[in-house]
C-alpha positions as a Markdown table, in Angstrom:
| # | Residue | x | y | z |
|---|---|---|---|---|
| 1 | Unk | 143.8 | 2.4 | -38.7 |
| 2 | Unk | 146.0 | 0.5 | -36.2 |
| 3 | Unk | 148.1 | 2.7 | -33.5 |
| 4 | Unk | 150.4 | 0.7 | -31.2 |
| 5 | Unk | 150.0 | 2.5 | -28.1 |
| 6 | Unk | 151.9 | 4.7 | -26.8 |
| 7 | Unk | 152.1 | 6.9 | -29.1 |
| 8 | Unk | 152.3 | 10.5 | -30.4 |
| 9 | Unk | 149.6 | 12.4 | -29.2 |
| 10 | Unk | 148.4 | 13.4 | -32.6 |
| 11 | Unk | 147.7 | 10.1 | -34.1 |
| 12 | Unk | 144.1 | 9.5 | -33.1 |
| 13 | Unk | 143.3 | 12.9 | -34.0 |
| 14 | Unk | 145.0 | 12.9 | -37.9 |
| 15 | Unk | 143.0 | 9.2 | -38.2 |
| 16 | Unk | 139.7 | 10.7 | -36.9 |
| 17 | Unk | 140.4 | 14.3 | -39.2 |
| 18 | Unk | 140.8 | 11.7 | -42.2 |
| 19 | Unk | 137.7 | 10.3 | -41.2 |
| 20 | Unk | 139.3 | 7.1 | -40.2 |
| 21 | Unk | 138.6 | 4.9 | -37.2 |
| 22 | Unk | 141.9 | 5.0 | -34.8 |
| 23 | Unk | 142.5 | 1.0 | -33.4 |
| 24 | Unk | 145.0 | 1.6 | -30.3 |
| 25 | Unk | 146.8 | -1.8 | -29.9 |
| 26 | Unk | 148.4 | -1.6 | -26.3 |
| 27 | Unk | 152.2 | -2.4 | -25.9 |
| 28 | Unk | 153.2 | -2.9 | -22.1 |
| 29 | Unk | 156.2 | -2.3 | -19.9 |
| 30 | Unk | 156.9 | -6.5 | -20.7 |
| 31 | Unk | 157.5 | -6.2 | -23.9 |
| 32 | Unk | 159.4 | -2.8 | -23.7 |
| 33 | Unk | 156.5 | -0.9 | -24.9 |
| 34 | Unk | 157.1 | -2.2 | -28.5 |
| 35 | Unk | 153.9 | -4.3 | -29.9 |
| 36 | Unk | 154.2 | -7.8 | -30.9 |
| 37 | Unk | 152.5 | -10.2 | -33.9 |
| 38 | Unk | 150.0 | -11.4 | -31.8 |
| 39 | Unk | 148.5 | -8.2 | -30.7 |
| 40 | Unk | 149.4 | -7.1 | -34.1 |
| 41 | Unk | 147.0 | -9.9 | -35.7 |
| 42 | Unk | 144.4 | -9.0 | -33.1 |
| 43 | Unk | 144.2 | -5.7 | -34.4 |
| 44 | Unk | 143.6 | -6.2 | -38.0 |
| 45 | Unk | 140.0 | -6.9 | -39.6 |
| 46 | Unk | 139.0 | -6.4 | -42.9 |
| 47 | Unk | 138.2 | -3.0 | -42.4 |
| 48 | Unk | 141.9 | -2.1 | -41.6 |
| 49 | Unk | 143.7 | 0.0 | -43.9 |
| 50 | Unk | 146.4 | 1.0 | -42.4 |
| 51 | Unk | 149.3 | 0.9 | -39.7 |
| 52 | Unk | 151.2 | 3.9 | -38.4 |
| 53 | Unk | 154.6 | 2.5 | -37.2 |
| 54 | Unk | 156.9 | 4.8 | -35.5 |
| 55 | Unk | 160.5 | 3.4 | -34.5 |
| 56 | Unk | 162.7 | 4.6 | -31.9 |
| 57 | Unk | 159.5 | 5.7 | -30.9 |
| 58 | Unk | 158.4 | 9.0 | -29.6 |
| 59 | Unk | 156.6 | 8.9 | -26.7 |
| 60 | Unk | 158.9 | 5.5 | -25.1 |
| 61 | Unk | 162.2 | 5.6 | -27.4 |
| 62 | Unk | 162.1 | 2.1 | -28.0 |
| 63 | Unk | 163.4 | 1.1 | -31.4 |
| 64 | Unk | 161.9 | -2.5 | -33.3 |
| 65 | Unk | 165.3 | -4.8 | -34.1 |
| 66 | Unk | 165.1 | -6.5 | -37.6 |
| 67 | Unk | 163.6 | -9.7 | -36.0 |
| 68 | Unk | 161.3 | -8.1 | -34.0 |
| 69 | Unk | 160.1 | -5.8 | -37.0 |
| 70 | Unk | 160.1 | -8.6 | -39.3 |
| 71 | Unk | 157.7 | -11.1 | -37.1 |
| 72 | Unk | 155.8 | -7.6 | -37.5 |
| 73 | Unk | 155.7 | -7.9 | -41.3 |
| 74 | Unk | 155.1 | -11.3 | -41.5 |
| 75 | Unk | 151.3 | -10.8 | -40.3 |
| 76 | Unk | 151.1 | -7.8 | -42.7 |
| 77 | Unk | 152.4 | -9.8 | -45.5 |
| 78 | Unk | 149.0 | -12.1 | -44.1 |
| 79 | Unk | 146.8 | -9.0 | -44.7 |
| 80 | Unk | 147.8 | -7.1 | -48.1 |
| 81 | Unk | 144.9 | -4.6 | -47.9 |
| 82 | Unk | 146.5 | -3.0 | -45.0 |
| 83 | Unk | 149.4 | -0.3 | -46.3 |
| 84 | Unk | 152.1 | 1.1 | -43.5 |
| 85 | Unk | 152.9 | 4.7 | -42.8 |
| 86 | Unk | 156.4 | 4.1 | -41.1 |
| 87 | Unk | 157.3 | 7.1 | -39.4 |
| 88 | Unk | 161.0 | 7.5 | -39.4 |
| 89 | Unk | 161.6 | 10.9 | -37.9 |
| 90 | Unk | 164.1 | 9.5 | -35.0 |
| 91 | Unk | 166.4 | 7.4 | -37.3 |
| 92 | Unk | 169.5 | 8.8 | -36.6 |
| 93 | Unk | 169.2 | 8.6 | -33.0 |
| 94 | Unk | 169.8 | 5.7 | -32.0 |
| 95 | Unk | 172.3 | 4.1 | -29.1 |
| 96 | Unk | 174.3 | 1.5 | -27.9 |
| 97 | Unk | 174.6 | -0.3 | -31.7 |
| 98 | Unk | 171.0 | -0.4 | -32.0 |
| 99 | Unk | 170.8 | -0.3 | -36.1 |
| 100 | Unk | 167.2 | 1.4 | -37.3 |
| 101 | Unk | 165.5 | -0.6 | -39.9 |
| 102 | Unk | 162.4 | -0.5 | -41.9 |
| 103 | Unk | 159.1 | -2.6 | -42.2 |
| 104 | Unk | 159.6 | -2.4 | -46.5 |
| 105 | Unk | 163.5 | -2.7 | -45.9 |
| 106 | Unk | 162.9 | -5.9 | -43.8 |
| 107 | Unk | 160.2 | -7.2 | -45.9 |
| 108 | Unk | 160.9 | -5.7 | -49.9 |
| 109 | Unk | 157.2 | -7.0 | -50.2 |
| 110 | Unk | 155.4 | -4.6 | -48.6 |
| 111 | Unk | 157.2 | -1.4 | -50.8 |
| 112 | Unk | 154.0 | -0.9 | -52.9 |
| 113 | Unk | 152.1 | -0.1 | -49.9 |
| 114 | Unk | 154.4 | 2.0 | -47.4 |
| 115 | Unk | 154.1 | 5.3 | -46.6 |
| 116 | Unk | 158.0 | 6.7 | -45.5 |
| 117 | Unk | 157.6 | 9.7 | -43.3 |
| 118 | Unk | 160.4 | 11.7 | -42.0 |
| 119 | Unk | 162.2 | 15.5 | -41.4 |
| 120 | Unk | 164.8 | 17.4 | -40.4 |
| 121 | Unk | 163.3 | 18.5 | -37.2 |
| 122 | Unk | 165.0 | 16.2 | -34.6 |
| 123 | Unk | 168.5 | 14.3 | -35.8 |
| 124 | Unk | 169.1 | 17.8 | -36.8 |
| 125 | Unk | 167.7 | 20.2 | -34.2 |
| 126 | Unk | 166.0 | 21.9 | -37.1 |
| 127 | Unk | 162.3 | 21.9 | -35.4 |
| 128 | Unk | 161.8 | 25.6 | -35.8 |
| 129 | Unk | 162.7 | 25.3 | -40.0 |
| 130 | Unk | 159.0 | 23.2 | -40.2 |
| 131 | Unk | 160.5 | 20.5 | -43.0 |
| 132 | Unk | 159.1 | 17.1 | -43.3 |
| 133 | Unk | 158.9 | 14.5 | -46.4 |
| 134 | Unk | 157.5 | 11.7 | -47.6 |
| 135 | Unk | 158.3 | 9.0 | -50.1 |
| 136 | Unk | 156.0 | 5.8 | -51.4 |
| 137 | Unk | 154.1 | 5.1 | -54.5 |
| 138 | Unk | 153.4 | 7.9 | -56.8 |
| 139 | Unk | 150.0 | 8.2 | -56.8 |
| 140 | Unk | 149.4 | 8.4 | -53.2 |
| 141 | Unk | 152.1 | 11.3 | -53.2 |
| 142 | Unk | 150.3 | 12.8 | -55.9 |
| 143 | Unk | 147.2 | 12.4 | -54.1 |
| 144 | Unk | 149.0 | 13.8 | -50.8 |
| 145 | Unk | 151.0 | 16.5 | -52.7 |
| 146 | Unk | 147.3 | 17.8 | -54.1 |
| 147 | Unk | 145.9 | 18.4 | -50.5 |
| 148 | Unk | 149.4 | 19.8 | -49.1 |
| 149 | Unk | 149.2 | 22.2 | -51.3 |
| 150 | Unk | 145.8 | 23.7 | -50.9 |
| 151 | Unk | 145.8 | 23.4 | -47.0 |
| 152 | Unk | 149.3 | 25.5 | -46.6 |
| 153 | Unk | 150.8 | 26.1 | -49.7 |
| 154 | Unk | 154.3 | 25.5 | -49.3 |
| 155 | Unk | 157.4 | 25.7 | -46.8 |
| 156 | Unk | 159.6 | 28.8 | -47.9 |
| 157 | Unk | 162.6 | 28.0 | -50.2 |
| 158 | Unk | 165.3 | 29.2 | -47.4 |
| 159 | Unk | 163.8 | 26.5 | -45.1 |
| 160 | Unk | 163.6 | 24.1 | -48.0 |
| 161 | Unk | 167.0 | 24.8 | -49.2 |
| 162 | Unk | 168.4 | 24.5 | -45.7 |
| 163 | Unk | 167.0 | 20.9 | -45.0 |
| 164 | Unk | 168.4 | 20.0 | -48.6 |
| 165 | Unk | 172.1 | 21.0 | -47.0 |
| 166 | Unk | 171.0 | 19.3 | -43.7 |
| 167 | Unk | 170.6 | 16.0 | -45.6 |
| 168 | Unk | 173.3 | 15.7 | -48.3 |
| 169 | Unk | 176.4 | 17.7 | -46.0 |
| 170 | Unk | 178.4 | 15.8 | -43.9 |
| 171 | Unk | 176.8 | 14.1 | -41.0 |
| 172 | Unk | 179.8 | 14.0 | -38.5 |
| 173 | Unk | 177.4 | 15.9 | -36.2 |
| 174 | Unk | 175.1 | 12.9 | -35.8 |
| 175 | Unk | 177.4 | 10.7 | -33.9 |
| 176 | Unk | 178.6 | 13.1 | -31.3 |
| 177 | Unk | 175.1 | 14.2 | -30.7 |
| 178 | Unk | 174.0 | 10.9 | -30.2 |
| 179 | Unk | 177.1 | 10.2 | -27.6 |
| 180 | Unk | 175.9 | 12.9 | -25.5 |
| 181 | Unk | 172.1 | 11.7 | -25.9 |
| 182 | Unk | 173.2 | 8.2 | -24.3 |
| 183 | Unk | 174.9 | 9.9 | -22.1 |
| 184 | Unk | 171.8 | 11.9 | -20.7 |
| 185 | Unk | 170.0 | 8.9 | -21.4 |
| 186 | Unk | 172.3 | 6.7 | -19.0 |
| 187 | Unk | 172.1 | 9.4 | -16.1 |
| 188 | Unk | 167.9 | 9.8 | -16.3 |
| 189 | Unk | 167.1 | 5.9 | -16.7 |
| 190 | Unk | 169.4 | 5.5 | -13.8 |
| 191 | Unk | 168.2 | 8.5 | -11.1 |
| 192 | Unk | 164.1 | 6.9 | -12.1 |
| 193 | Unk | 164.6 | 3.4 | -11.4 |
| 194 | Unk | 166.6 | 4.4 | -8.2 |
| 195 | Unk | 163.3 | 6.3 | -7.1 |
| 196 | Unk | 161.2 | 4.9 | -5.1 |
| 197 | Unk | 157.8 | 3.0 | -7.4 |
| 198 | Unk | 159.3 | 4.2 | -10.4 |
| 199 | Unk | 160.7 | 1.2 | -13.0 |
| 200 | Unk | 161.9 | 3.0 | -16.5 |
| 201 | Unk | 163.5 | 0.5 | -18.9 |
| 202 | Unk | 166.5 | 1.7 | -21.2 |
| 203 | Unk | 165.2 | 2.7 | -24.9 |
| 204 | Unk | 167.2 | 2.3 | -28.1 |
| 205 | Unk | 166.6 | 6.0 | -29.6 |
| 206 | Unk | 165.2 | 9.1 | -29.9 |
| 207 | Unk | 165.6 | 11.2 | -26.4 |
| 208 | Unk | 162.7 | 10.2 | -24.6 |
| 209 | Unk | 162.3 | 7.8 | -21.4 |
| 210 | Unk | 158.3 | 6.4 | -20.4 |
| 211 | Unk | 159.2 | 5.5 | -17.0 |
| 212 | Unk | 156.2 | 2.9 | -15.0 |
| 213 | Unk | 154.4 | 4.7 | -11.7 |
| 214 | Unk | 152.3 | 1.6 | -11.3 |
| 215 | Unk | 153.6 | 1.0 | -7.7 |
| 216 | Unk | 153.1 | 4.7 | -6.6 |
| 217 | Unk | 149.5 | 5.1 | -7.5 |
| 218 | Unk | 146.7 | 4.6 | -4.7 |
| 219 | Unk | 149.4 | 6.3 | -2.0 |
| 220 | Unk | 149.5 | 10.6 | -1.1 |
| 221 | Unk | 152.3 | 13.0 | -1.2 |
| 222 | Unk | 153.3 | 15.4 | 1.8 |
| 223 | Unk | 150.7 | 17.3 | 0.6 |
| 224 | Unk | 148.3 | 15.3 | 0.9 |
| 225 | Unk | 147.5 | 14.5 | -2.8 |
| 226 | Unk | 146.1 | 11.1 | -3.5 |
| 227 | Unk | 148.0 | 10.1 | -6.5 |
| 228 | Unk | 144.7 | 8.5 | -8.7 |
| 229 | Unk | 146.5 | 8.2 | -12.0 |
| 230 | Unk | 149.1 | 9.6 | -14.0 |
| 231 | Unk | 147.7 | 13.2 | -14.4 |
| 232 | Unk | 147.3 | 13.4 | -10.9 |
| 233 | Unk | 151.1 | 12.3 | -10.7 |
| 234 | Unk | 152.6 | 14.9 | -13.0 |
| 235 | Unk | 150.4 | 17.4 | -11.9 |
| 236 | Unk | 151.2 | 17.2 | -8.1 |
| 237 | Unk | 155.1 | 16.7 | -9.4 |
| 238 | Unk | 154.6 | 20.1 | -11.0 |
| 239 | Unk | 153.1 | 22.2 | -7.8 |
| 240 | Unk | 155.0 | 20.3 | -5.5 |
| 241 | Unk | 158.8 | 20.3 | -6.9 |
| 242 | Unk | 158.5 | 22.4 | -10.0 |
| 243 | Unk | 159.0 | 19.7 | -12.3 |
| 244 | Unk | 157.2 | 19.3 | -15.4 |
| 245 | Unk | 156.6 | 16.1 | -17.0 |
| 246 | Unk | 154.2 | 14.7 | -20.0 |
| 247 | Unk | 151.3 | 12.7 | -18.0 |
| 248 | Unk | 151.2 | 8.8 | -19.9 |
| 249 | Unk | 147.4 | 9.1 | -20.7 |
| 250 | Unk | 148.3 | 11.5 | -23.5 |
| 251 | Unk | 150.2 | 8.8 | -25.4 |
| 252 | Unk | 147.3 | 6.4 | -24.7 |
| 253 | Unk | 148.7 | 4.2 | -22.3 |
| 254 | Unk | 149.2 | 4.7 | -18.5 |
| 255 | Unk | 150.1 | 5.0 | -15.6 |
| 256 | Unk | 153.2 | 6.3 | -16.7 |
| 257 | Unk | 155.0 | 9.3 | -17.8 |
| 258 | Unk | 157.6 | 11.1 | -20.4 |
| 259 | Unk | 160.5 | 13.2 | -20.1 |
| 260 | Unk | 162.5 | 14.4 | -22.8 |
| 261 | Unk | 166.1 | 14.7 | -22.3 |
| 262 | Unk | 167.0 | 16.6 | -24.9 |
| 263 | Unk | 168.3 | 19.5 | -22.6 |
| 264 | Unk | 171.1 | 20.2 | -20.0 |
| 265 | Unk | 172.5 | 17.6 | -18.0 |
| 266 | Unk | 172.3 | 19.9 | -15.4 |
| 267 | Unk | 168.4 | 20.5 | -15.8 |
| 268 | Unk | 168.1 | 16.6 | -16.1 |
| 269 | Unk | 170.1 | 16.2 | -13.0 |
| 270 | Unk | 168.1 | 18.5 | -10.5 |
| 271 | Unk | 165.0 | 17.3 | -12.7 |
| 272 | Unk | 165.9 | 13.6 | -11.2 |
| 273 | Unk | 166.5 | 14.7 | -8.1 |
| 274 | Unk | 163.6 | 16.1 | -7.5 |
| 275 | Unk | 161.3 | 13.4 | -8.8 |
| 276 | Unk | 163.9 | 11.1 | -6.1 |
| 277 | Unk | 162.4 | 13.7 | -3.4 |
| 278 | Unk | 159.3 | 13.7 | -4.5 |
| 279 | Unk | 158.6 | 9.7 | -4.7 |
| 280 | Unk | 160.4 | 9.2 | -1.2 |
| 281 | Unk | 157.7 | 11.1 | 0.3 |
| 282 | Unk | 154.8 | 9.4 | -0.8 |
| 283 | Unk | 153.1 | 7.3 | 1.8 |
């Protein structure tokens, strides 16, 4: 199963629980962590059965355009025993005229073999409801629906019935949610590339940045830490200034690390400042 890297923590672990073999493909900060045909084709043997495709993306935010998703389908097109699970769960956030698009919507041809993934959890701040769905052919959802329902039954009807209302009422809520995401968004990307060694480039959705510490590692904070890698990073960011932060090894690629800024713009603010403090002093 092919992962473009980064990615959410839990993909390895579902491959390896299915008893799959997890392929990490490594996107980089040049290509704006998004993978591309080449390193796509690489990837694929004739063992591959799968690609799990998540765009915007969480952990980096960055969101495939049509022509960079469809230079994407047009080596999976090369390869029809290898199906797609597109994970679509950030959609609906996305910024600046970025439109979200499909790898079966972009190429009709791979339909018969996509797995469509979504819930209500993040365009509409319904995480603690536990509602996600899936659509593709019907005998893999059969197949799926089989196991769902003797691993945890099912979700309760209230939670069901309030995703249902999520979905078909009026979306007005999307947009200005989304104007005050790039708005946070604007104000984080900014304060990290202003501090010193950090270089974060501006994603197209979700509410996520996966800012670069490449040029702080190798030098020590006032504390006298030795920042080695990107645990070490977030971990002396943590004791040091109070700030916690997702180390970049977790998604599989590093040295780097994630912050969500899906809270206050005041929390992001002194967050950012404090990363400013803490980047000026190393040495």
């Amino acid at each position: 199963v092919v992962i473009p890297a980064p990615y959410w923590v839990s993909y390895p672990d579902m491959v390896l629980l299915a008893g799959g073999v997890p392929v990490v493909a490594e996107a980089s900060l040049q290509t704006d962590f998004k993978l591309t045909p080449d390193q796509l084709e690489a990837a694929i043997t004739p063992k591959t059965k799968w690609l799990i495709f998540n765009s915007p993306s969480n952990p980096t935010g960055a969101g495939y355009s049509h022509e960079e998703l469809k230079a994407l389908t047009d080596v999976l097109m090369r390869h029809p025993q290898v199906w797609v699970m597109s994970d679509d769960m950030y959609e609906h956030l996305a910024y600046d005229g970025f439109k979200f698009c499909t790898p079966a919507e972009v190429e009709p041809g791979l339909y018969d073999r996509t797995l469509t993934v979504n819930g209500v959890s993040k365009a509409y701040a319904m995480t603690g409801w536990r509602i996600g769905y899936a659509g593709g052919p019907e005998s893999l959802i059969a197949a799926m629906r089989k196991i769902q329902s003797q691993s945890t039954s099912n979700p309760c009807t209230i939670s069901q019935w309030a995703a249902v209302e999520a979905l078909n009422g009026t979306q007005d809520y999307i947009p200005e949610n989304n104007a005050v995401f790039t708005r946070r968004r604007n104000m984080v990307v900014e304060m990290l590339n202003a501090a010193e060694g950090i270089s974060c480039p501006m994603p197209e959705g979700a509410f996520y940045v996966y800012p670069s510490i490449a040029e702080c590692i190798g030098k020590t904070t006032t504390a006298g830490t030795v920042i080695e890698d990107d645990e070490t990073f977030a971990t002396a960011l943590l004791e040091e200034h109070g700030v916690a932060v997702v180390f970049g090894a977790a998604f599989g690629l590093s040295p780097n690390f994630r912050i969500s800024y899906a809270t206050s713009d005041e929390a992001l603010k002194e967050a950012c400042t404090r990363i400013q403090t803490f980047c000026s002093g190393l040495h």
